[in-house]
C-alpha atoms as an extended CHARMM CRD file, in Angstrom:
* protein
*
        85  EXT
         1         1  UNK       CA            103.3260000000      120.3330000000       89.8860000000  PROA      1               0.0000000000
         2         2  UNK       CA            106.4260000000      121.7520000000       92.1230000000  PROA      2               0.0000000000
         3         3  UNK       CA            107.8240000000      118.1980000000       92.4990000000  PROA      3               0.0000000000
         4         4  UNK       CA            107.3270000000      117.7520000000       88.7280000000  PROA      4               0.0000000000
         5         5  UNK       CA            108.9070000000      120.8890000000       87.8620000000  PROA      5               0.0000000000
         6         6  UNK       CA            111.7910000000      119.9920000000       90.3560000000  PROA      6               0.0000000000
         7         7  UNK       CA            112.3410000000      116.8770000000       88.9830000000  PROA      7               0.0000000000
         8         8  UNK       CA            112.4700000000      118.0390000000       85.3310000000  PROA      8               0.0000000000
         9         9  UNK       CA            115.0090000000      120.4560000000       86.1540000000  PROA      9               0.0000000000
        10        10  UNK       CA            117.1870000000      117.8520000000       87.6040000000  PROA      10              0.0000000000
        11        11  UNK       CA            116.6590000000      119.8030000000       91.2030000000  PROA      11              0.0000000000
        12        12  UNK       CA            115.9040000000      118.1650000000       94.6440000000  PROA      12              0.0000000000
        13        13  UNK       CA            112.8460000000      117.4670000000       96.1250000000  PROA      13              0.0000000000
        14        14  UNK       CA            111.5140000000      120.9500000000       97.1360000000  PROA      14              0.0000000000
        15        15  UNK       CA            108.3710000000      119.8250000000       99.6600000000  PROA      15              0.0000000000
        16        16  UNK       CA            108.4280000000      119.8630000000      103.2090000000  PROA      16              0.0000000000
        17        17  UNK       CA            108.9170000000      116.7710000000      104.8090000000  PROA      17              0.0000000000
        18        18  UNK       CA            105.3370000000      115.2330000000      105.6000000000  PROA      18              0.0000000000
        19        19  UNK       CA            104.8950000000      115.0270000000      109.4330000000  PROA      19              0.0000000000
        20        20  UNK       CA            103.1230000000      111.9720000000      109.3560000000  PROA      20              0.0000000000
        21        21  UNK       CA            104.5860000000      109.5220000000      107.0280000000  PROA      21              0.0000000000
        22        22  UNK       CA            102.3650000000      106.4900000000      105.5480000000  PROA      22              0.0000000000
        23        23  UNK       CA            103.5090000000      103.4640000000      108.2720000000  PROA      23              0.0000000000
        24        24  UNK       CA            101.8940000000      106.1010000000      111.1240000000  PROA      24              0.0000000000
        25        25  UNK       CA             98.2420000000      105.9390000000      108.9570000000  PROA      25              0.0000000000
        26        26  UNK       CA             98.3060000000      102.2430000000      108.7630000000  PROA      26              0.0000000000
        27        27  UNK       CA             98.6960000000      101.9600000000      112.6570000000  PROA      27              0.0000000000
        28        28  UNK       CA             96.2200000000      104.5930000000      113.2930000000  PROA      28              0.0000000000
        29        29  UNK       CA             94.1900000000      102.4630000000      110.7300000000  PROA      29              0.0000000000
        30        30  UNK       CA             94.8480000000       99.2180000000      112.5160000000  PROA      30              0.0000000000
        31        31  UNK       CA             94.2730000000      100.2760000000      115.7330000000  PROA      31              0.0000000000
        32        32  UNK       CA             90.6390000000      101.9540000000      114.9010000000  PROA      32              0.0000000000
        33        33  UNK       CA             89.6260000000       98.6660000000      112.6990000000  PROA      33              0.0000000000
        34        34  UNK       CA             90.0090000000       96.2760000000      115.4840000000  PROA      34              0.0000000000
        35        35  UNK       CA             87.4740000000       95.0220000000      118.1090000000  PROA      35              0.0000000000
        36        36  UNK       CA             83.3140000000       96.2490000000      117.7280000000  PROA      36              0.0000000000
        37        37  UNK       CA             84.4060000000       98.7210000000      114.7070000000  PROA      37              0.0000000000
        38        38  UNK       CA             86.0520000000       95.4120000000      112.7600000000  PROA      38              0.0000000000
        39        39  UNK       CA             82.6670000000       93.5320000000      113.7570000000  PROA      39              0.0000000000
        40        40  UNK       CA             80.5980000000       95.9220000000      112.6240000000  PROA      40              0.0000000000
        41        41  UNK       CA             82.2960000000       96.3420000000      109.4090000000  PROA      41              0.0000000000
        42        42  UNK       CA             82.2290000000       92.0680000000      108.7340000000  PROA      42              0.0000000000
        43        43  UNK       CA             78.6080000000       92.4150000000      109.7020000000  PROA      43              0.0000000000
        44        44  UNK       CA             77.8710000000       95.0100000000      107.1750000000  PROA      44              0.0000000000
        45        45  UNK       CA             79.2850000000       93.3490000000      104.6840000000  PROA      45              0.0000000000
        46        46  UNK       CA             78.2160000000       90.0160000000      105.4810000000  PROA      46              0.0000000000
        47        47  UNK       CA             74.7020000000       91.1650000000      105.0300000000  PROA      47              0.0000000000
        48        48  UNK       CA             75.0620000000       93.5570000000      102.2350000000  PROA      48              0.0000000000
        49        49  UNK       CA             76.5890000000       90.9240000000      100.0370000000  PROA      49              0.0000000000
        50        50  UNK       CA             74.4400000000       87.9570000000      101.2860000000  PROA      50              0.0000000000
        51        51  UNK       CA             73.2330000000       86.0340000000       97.7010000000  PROA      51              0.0000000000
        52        52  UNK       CA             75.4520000000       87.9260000000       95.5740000000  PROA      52              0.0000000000
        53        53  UNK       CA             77.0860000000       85.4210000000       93.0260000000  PROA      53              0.0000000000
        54        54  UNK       CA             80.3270000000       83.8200000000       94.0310000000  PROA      54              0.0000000000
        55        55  UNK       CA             81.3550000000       84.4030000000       90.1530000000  PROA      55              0.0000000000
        56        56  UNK       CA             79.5450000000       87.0480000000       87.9210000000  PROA      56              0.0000000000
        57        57  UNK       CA             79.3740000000       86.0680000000       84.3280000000  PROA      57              0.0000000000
        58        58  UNK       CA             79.8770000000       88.7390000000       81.9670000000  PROA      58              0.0000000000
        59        59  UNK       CA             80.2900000000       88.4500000000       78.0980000000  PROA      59              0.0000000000
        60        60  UNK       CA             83.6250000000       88.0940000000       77.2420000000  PROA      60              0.0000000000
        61        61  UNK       CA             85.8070000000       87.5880000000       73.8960000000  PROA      61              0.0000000000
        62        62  UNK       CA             87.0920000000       83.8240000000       75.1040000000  PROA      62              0.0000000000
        63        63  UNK       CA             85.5560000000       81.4610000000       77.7530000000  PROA      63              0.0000000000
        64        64  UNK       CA             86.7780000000       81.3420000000       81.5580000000  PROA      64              0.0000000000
        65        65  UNK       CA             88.8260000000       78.4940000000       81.3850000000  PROA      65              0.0000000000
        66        66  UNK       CA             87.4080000000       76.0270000000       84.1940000000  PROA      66              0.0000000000
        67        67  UNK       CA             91.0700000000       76.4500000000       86.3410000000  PROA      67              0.0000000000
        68        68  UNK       CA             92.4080000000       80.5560000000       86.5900000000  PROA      68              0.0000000000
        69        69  UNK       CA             95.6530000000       80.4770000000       86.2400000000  PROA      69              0.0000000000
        70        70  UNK       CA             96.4390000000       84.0430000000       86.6280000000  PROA      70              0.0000000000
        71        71  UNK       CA             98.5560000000       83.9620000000       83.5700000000  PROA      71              0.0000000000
        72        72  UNK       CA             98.8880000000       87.3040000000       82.0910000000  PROA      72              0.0000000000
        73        73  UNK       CA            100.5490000000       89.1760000000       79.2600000000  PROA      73              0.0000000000
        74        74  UNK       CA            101.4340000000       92.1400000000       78.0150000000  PROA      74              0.0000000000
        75        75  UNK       CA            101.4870000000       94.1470000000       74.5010000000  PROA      75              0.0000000000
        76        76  UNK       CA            104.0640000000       96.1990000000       73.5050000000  PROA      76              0.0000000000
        77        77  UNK       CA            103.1860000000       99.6420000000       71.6690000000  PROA      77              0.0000000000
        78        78  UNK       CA            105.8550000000      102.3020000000       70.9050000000  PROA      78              0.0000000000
        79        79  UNK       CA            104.7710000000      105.3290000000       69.3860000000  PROA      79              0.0000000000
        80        80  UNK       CA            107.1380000000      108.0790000000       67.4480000000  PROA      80              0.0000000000
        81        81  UNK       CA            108.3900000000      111.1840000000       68.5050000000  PROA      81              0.0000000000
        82        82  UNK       CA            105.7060000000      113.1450000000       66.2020000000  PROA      82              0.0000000000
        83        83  UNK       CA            102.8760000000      111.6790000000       67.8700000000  PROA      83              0.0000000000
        84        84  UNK       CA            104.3310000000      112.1110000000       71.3130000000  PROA      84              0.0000000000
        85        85  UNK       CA            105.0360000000      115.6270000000       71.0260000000  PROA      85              0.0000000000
């Protein structure tokens, strides 16, 4: 809510700087999920999902068509300035 209130003012940022910023997570991360923990994690998994449907077929509106294209879309809505308010 400070940052919002900042930025709606038209001030600066007013947090602290974070001490540990998001790249030193993801080596922290990357160095824990290597070796016997990164094993044991593919094992779990392995097993857990072991004869779960490669494709789970769910009523839809429009068949799967047999090659995904990943073609998607988008719809465009604007509402007024009474119903925003």
């Amino acid at each position: 809510s400070a940052l919002y209130g900042a930025y709606s003012r038209g001030e600066a940022d007013p947090l602290p700087a974070l001490s540990l910023q998001y790249a030193d997570y993801a080596a922290w991360q990357r160095r824990w999920v290597s070796g016997e923990v990164l094993q044991a994690q593919g094992s779990y998994w392995k097993e857990a999902l072991a004869g779960a449907p490669g494709l789970l077929e769910v009523p839809s509106d429009r068949p799967r068509p047999a090659q995904q294209d990943y073609a998607g879309g988008f719809v465009r809505c604007e509402l007024d300035a009474e119903l925003t308010r």
